[in-house]
C-alpha positions as a printed Julia matrix, in Angstrom:
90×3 Matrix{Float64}:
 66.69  46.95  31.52
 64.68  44.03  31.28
 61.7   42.68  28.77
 58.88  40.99  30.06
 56.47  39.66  27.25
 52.89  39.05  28.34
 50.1   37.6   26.28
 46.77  39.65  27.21
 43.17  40.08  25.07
 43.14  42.31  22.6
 40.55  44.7   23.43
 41.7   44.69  27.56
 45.08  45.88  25.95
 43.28  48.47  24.01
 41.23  49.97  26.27
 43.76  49.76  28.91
 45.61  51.72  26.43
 43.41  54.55  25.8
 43.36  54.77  30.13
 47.24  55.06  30.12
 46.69  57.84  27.48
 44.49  59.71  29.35
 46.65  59.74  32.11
 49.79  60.6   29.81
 51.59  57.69  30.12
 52.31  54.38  28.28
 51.54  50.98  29.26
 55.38  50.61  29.95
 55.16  53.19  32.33
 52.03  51.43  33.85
 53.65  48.67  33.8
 56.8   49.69  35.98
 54.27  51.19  38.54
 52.33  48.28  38.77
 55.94  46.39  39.08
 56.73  48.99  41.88
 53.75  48.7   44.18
 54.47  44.88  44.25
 57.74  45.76  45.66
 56.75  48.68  47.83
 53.81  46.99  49.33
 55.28  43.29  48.86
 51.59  42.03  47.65
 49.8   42.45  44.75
 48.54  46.52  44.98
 44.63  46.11  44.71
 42.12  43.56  46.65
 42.21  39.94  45.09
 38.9   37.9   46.73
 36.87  35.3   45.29
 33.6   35.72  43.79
 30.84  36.75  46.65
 28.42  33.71  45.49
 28.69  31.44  48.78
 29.43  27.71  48.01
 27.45  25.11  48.57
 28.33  24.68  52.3
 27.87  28.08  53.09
 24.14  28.05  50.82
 22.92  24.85  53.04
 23.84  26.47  56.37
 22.07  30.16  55.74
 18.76  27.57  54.74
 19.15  25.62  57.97
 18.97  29.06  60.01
 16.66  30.41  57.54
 14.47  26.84  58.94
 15.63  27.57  62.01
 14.23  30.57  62.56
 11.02  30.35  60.25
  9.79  27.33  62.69
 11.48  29.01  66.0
 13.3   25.84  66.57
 16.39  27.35  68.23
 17.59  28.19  71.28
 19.03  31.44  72.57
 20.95  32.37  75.86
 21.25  35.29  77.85
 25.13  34.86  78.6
 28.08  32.39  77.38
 27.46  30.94  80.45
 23.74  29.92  79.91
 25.32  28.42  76.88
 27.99  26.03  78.44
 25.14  24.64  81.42
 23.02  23.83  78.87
 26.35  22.12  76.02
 27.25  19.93  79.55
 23.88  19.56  81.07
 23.74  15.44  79.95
């Protein structure tokens, strides 16, 4: 057996706690499943993804086709190749 020692809030640990109760087992036993998964699945066992606030690149290209399309400014095609005569037309 091995010890891992992990510093963690407090109140997470606590509450976490009282989950791990609930389900009748301890947070070593949590623990090990957690450590499990990782192996099983080779990647950590629940969705990791940024925040959903764009940055700033995406914010200033929704406003240019928010422009875009207030003032009808754009262009649309019928086909992909409507598209490419008019990219090569100069």
């Amino acid at each position: 057996m091995a010890n891992v020692n992990v510093r963690i809030d407090a109140d997470i640990k606590r509450n976490a706690e009282k989950v791990f109760a609930s389900l009748g087992i301890s947070a070593s036993t949590a623990i090990n499943m957690f450590y499990k998964q990782v192996i099983r699945t080779n990647s950590i066992p629940f969705e990791l993804k940024a925040a959903d606030i764009p940055n700033k690149e995406t914010i200033k290209a929704l406003k240019e086709a928010e422009k875009i399309e207030k003032n009808n400014t754009g262009k649309s095609f019928h086909s992909a190749d409507e598209l490419m005569r008019d990219l090569l037309k100069d």
